[in-house]
PAVOSE-130992 format. One record per residue (C-alpha): residue number from 1; x, y, z; residue in one letter. Coordinates in pm, 1 decimal. Last residue first. Layout:
PAVOSE-130992
NODE   n        x        y        z res
NODE NUM        X        Y        Z   A
...
This chain:
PAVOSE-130992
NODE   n        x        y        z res
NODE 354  -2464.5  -2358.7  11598.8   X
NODE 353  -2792.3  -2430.4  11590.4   X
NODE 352  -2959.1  -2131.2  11422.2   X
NODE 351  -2627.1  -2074.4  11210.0   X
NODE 350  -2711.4  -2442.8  11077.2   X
NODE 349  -3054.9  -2410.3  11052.1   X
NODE 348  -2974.4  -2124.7  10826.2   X
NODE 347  -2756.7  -2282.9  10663.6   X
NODE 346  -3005.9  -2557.2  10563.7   X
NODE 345  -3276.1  -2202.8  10429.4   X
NODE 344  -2987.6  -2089.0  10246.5   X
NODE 343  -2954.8  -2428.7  10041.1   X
NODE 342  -3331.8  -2496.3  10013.0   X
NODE 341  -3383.5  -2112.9   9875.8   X
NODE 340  -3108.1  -2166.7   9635.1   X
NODE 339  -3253.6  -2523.9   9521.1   X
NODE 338  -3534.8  -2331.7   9413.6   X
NODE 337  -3884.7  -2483.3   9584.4   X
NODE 336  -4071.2  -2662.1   9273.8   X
NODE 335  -4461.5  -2530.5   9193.8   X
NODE 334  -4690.5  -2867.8   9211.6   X
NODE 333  -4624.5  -3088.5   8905.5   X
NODE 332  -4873.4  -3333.3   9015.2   X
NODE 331  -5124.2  -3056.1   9121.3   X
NODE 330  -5087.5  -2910.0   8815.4   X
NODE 329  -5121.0  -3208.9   8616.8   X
NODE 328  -5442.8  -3290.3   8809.1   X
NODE 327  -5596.9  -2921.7   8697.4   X
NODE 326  -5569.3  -3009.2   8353.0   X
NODE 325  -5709.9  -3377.1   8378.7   X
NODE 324  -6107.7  -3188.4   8389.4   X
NODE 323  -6034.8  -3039.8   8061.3   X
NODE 322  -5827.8  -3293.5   7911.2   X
NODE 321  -6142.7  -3491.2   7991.1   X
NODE 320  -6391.5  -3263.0   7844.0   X
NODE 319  -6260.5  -3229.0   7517.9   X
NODE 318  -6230.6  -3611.5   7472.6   X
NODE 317  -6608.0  -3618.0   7566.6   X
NODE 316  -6630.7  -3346.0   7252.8   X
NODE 315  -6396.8  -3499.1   7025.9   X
NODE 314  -6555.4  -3815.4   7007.6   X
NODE 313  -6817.0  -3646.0   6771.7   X
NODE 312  -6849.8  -3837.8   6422.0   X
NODE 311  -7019.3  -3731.4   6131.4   X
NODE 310  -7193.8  -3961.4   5972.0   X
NODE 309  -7180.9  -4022.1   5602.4   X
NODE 308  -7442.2  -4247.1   5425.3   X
NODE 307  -7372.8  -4361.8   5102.9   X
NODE 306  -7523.2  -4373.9   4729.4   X
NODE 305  -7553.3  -4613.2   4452.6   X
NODE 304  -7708.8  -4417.9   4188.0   X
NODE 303  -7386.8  -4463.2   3986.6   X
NODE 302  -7118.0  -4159.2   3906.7   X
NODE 301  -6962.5  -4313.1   3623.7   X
NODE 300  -6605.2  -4469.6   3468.6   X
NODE 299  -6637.4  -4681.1   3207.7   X
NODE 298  -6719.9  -5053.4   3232.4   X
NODE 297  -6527.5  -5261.2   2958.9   X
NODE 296  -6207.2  -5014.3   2992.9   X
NODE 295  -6088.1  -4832.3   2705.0   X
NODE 294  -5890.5  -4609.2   2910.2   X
NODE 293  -5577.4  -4776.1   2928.2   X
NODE 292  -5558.0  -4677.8   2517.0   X
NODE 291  -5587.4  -4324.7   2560.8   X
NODE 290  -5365.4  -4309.4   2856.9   X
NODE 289  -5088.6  -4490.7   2688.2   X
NODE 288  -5114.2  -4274.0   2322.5   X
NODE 287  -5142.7  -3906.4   2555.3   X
NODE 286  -4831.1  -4054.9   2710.3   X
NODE 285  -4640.7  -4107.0   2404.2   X
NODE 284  -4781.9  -3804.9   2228.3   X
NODE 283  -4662.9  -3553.3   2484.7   X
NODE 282  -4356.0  -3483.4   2365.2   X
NODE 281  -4023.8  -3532.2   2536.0   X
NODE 280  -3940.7  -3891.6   2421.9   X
NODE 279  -4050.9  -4249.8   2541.2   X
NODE 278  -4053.4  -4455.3   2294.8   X
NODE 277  -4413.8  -4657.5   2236.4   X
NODE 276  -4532.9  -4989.9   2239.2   X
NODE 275  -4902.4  -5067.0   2290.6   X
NODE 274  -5064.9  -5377.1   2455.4   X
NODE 273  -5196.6  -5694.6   2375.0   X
NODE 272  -4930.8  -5861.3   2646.3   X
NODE 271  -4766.2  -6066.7   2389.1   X
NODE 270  -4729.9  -5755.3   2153.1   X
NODE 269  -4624.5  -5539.1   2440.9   X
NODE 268  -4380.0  -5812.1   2540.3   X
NODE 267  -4204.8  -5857.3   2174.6   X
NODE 266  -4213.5  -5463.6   2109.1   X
NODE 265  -3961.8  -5456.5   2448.6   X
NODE 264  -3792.3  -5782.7   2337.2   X
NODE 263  -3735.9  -5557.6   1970.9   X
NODE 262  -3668.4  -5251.8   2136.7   X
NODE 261  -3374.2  -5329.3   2315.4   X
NODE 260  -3243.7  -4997.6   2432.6   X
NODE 259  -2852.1  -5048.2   2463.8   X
NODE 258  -2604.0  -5083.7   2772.6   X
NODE 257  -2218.7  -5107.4   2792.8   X
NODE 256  -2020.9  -5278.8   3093.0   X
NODE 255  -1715.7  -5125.0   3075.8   X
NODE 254  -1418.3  -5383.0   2995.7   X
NODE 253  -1228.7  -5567.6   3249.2   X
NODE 252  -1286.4  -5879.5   3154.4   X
NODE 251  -1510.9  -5922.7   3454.1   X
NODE 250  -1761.1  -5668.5   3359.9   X
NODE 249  -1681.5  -5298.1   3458.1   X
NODE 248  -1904.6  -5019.5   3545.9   X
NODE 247  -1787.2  -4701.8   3422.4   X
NODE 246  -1660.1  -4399.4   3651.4   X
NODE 245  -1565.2  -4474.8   3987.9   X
NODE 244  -1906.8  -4561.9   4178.8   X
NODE 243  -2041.7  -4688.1   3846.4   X
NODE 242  -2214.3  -4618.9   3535.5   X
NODE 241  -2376.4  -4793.7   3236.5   X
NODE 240  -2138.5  -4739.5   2950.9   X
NODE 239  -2394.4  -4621.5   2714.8   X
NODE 238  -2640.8  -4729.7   2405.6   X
NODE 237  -2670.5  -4671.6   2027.6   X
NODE 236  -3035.1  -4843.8   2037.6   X
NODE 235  -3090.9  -4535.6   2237.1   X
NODE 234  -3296.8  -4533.4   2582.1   X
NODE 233  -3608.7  -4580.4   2736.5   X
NODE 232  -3928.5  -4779.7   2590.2   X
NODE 231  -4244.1  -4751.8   2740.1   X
NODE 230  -4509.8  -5051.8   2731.0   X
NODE 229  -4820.6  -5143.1   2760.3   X
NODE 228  -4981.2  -5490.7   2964.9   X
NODE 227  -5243.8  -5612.7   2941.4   X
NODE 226  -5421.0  -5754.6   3225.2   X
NODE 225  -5754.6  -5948.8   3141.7   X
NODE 224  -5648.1  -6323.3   3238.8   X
NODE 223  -5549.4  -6380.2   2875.3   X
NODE 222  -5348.2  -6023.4   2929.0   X
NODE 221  -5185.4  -6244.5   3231.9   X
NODE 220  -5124.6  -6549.4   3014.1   X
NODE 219  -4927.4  -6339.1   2738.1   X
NODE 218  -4698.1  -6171.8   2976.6   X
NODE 217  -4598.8  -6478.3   3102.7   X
NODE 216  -4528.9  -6671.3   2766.8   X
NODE 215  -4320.4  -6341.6   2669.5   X
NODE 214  -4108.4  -6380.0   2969.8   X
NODE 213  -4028.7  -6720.5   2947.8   X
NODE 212  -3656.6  -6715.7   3041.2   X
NODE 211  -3505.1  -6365.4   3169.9   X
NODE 210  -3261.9  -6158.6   3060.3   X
NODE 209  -3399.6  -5851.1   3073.1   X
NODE 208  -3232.1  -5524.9   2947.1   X
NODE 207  -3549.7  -5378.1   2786.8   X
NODE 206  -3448.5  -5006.3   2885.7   X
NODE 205  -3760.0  -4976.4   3109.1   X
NODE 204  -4111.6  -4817.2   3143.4   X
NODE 203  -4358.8  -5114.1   3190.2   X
NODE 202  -4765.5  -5025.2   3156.0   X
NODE 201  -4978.3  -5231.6   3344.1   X
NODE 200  -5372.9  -5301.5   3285.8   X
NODE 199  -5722.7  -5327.8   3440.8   X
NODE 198  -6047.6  -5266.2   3413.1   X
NODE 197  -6320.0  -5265.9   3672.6   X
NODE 196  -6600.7  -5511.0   3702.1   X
NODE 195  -6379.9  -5778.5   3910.1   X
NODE 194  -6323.4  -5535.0   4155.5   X
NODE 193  -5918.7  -5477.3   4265.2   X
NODE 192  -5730.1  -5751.0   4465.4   X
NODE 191  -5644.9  -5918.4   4178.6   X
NODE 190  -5441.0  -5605.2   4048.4   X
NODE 189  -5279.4  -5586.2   4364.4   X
NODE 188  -5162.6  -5933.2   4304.9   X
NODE 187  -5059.0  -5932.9   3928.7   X
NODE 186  -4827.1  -5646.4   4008.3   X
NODE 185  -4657.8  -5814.7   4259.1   X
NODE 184  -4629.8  -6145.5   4001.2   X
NODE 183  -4591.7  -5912.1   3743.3   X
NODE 182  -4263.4  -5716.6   3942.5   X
NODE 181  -4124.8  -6097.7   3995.2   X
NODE 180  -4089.1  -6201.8   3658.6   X
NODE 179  -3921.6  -5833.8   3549.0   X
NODE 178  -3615.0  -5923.7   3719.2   X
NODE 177  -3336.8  -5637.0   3595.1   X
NODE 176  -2983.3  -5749.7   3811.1   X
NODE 175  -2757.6  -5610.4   4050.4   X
NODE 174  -2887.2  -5650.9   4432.4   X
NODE 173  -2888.8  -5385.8   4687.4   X
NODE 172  -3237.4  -5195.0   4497.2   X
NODE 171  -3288.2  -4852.6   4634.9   X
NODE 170  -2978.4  -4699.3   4493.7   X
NODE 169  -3129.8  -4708.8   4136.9   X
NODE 168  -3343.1  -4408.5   4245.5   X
NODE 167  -3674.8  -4308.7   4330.5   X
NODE 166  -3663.6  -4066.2   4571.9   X
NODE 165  -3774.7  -3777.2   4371.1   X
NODE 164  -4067.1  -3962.6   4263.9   X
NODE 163  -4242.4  -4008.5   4597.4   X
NODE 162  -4384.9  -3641.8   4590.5   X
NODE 161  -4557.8  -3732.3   4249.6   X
NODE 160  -4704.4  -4035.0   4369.5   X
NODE 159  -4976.4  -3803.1   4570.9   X
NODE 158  -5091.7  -3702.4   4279.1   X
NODE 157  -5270.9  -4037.6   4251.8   X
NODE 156  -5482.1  -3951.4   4483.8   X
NODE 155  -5729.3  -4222.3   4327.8   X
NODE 154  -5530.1  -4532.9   4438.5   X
NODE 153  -5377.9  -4807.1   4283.6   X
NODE 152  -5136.0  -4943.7   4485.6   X
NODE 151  -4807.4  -4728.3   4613.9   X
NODE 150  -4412.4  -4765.8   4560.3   X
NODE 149  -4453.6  -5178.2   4631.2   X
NODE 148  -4073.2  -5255.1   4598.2   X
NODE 147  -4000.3  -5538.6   4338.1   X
NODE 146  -3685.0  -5729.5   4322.2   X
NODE 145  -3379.6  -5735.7   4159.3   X
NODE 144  -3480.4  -5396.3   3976.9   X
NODE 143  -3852.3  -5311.7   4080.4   X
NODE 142  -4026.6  -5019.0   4087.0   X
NODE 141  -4445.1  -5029.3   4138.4   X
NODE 140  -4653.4  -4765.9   4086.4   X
NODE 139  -5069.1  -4733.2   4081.1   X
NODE 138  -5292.2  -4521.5   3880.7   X
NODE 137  -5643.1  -4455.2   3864.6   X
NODE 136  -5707.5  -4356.1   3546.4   X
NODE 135  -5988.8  -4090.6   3433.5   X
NODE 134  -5823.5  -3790.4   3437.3   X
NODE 133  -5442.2  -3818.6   3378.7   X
NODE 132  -5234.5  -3525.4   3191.9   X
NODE 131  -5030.5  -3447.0   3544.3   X
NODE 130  -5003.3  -3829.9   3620.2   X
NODE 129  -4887.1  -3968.9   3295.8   X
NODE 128  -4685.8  -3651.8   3243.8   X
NODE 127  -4489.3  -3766.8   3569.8   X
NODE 126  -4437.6  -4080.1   3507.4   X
NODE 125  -4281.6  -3985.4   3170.6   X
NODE 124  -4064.8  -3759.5   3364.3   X
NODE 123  -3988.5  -4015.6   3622.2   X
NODE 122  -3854.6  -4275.4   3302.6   X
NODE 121  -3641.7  -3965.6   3177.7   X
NODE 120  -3478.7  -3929.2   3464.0   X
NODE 119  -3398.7  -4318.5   3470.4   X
NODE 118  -3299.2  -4289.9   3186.5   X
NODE 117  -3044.4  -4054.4   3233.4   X
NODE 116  -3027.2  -3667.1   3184.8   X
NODE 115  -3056.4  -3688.9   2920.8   X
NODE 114  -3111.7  -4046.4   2720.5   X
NODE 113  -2772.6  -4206.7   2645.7   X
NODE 112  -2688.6  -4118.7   2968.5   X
NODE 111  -2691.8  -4463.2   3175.2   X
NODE 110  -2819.3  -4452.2   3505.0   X
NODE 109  -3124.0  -4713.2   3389.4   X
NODE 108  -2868.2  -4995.6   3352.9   X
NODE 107  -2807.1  -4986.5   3741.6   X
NODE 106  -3187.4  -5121.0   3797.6   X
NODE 105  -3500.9  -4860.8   3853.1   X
NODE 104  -3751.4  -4987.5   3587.9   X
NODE 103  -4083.1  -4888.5   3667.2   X
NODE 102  -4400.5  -5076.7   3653.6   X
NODE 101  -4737.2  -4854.4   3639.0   X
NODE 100  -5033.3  -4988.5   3757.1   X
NODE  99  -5349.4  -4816.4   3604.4   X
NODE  98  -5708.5  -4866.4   3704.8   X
NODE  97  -5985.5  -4773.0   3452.0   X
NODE  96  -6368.2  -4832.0   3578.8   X
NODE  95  -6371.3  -4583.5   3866.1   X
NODE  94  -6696.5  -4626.3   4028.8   X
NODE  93  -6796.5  -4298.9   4227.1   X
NODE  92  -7089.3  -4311.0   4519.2   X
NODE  91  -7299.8  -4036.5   4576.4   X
NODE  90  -7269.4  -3925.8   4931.6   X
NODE  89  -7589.3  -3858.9   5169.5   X
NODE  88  -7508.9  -3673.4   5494.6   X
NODE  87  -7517.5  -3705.0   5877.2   X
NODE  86  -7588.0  -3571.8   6154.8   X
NODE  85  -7517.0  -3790.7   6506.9   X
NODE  84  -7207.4  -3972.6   6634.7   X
NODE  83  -7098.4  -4059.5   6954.8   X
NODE  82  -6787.1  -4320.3   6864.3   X
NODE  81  -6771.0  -4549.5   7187.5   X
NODE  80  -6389.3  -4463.4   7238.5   X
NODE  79  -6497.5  -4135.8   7326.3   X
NODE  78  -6786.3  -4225.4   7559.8   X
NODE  77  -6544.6  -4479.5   7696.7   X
NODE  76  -6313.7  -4216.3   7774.8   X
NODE  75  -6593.2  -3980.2   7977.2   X
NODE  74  -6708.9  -4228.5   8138.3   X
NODE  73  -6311.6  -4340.4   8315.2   X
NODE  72  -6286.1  -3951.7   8358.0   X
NODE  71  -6657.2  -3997.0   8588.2   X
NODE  70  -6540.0  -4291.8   8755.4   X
NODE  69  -6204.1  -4112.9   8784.1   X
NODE  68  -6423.0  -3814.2   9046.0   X
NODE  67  -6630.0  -4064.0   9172.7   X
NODE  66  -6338.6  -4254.7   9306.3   X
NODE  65  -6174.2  -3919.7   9418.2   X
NODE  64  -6483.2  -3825.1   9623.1   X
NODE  63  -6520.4  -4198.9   9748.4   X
NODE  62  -6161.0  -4139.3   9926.9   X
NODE  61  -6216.1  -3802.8   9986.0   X
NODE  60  -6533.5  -3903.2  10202.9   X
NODE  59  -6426.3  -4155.7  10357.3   X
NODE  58  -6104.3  -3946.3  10511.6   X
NODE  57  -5780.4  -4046.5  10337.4   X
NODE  56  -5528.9  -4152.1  10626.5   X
NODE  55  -5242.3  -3950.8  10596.1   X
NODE  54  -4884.6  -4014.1  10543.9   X
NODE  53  -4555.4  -4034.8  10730.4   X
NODE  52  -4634.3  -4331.2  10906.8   X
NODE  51  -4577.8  -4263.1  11254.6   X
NODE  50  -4705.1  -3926.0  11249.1   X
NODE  49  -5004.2  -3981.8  10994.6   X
NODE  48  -5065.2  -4282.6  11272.9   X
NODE  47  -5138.2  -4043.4  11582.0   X
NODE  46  -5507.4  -3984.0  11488.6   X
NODE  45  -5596.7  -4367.3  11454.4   X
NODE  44  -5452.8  -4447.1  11790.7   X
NODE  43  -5112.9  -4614.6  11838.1   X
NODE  42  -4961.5  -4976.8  11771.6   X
NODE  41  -5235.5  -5161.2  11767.4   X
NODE  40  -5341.9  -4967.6  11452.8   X
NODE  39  -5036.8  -5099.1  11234.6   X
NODE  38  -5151.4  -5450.8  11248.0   X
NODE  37  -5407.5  -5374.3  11017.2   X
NODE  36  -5779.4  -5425.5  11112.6   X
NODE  35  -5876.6  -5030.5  10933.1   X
NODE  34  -5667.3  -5145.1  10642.7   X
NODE  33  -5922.4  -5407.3  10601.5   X
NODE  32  -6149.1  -5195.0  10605.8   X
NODE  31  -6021.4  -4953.1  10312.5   X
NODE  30  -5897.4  -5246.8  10101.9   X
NODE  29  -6234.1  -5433.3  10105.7   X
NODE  28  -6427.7  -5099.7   9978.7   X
NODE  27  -6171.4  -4996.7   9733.2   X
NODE  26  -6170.3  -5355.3   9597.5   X
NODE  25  -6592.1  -5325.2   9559.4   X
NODE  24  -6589.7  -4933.1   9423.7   X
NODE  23  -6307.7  -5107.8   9169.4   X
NODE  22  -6525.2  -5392.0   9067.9   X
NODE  21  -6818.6  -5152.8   9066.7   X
NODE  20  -6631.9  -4943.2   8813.5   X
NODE  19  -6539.4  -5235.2   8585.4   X
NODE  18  -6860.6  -5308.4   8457.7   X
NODE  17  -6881.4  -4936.8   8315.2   X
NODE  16  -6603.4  -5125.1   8078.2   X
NODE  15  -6878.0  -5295.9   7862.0   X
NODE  14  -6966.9  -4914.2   7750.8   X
NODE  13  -6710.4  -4990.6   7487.5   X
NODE  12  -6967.8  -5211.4   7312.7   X
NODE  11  -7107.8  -4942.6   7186.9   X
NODE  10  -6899.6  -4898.7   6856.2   X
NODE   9  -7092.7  -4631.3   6621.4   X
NODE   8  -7264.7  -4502.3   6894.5   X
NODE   7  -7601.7  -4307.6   6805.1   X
NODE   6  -7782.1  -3974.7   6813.6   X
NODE   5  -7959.8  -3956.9   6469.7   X
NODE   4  -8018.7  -3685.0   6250.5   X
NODE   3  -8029.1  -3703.6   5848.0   X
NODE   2  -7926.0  -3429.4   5613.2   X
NODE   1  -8113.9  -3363.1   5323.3   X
């Protein structure tokens, strides 16, 4: 059942009411001490609009148009305040399985050897995780030299699928495959994540690392419960990994050629008490990965926990004051005199005093 309720969520808005007697006070003091201005021993009160160019507000306009803002200046804080009344009883969801997914995106992942590159094949496979996914949330990091935070773990994870397109080797300026710092990312959002829920990575990449103590890390994070699967992409035959004009060449001169190294691929999984698969077309591969990243220690439920939902009407007083503000914009703008009818009324002044 729906509960009722009128109630602010954030009342300390109404602090700026205080303001509107400090204004009535500095409109007060400004309007008499204009009256003792120099300007008035000059000529009577009803010849200064002539000397000055502009009228004199009477009292009454002048407390008319103060009322007038005091009531737009109510009307915002109102808004700001949060009015809020009805609201509704949500039963809370617990996730227990999150996801992060760690994708390879450095120059050796344009190579062909894999149609139509491995790179294409590596969004493919992310792609089947998250069409064939219900009970992960998932999470995507690329990284080549460095890591680039494509989106945490969330539940809308369809929403990653309009981010694939874009993912490309051209988003990384520096050459290299540095899986180091993509765990160390990765190892962070996972952190940040409840201690009850489970939580693993799964690496898509070629296996071209060169990096010192990578099975040692790998090992103390699945220690720290976060295993880690992985993908393999490529052909243990290899490419020529490709470059702005044709193959990439190392500094003998000789294209720079690429293979699929399973075995430091097979190495990490094992180290990370995960599961090694090649990526292919089939489904098995991710059927195998989202199987096993299931098998969390607290599995996802709808608890007893539940939440109250209010729903919020600021859009009423903010309503009301574009209402009231429309007729002030018209004012302002005011309908324009054409420049034509300016031009032939001057010459007609002129004719007229010639």
């Amino acid at each position: 059942m729906p509960e009722t309720g009128f109630h602010f969520s954030q009342p300390q808005w109404f602090l700026g009411l205080f303001a509107l007697p400090l204004v009535a006070l500095w409109l007060w003091r400004s309007t008499a001490k204009a009256a003792r201005g120099p300007i008035h021993r000059y000529a009577d009160a009803h010849l200064l609009p002539h000397l000055s160019g502009v009228r004199e507000l009477k009292r009454t306009e002048r407390w008319g148009q103060f009322l007038s803002w005091s009531l737009l200046w109510l009307l915002l804080l109102t808004a700001m305040a949060g009015p809020r009344w009805d609201s509704a009883s949500v039963q809370l969801f617990h996730p227990g399985d999150n996801l992060l997914i760690l994708l390879d995106i450095s120059r050796s992942m344009d190579a062909t050897d894999t149609a139509p590159s491995r790179l294409g094949r590596a969004r493919q496979e992310v792609q089947d995780l998250i069409l064939q996914n219900r009970e992960l949330r998932l999470g995507l990091i690329a990284f080549a030299s460095v890591p680039h935070v494509i989106s945490p773990v969330t539940e809308d994870s369809r929403a990653l699928l309009l981010t694939l397109p874009a993912l490309s080797t051209g988003l990384t300026q520096l050459p290299g495959s540095r899986l180091q710092g993509a765990l160390d990312r990765a190892e962070q959002l996972l952190n940040a994540l409840p201690k009850d829920s489970a939580k693993a990575m799964l690496l898509i990449s070629d296996g071209d690392f060169d990096e010192p103590g990578l099975e040692d890390r790998v090992r103390t994070l699945a220690e720290r419960g976060l295993p880690l699967h992985v993908l393999g992409v490529g052909t243990v035959e290899g490419a020529d990994v490709p470059g702005d004009r044709g193959p990439l060449l190392a500094a003998n001169g000789k294209p720079v050629r690429t293979r699929l190294d399973e075995d430091q691929l097979e190495a990490l999984a094992a180290a990370g008490s995960g599961l090694y698969r090649l990526a292919d077309y089939r489904d098995e591969d991710t059927r195998a990965i989202l199987e096993v990243a299931a098998q969390s220690r607290l599995p996802a439920e709808i608890s007893n926990d539940r939440t109250r939902v209010w729903h919020e009407r600021f859009y009423i007083p903010v309503a009301l004051l574009l209402l009231l503000l429309l007729p002030r914009f018209r004012d302002w703008l005011g309908p324009k005199r054409p420049a034509s009818q300016d031009n032939a009324g001057s010459s007609q002044g002129g004719e007229r005093s010639a």
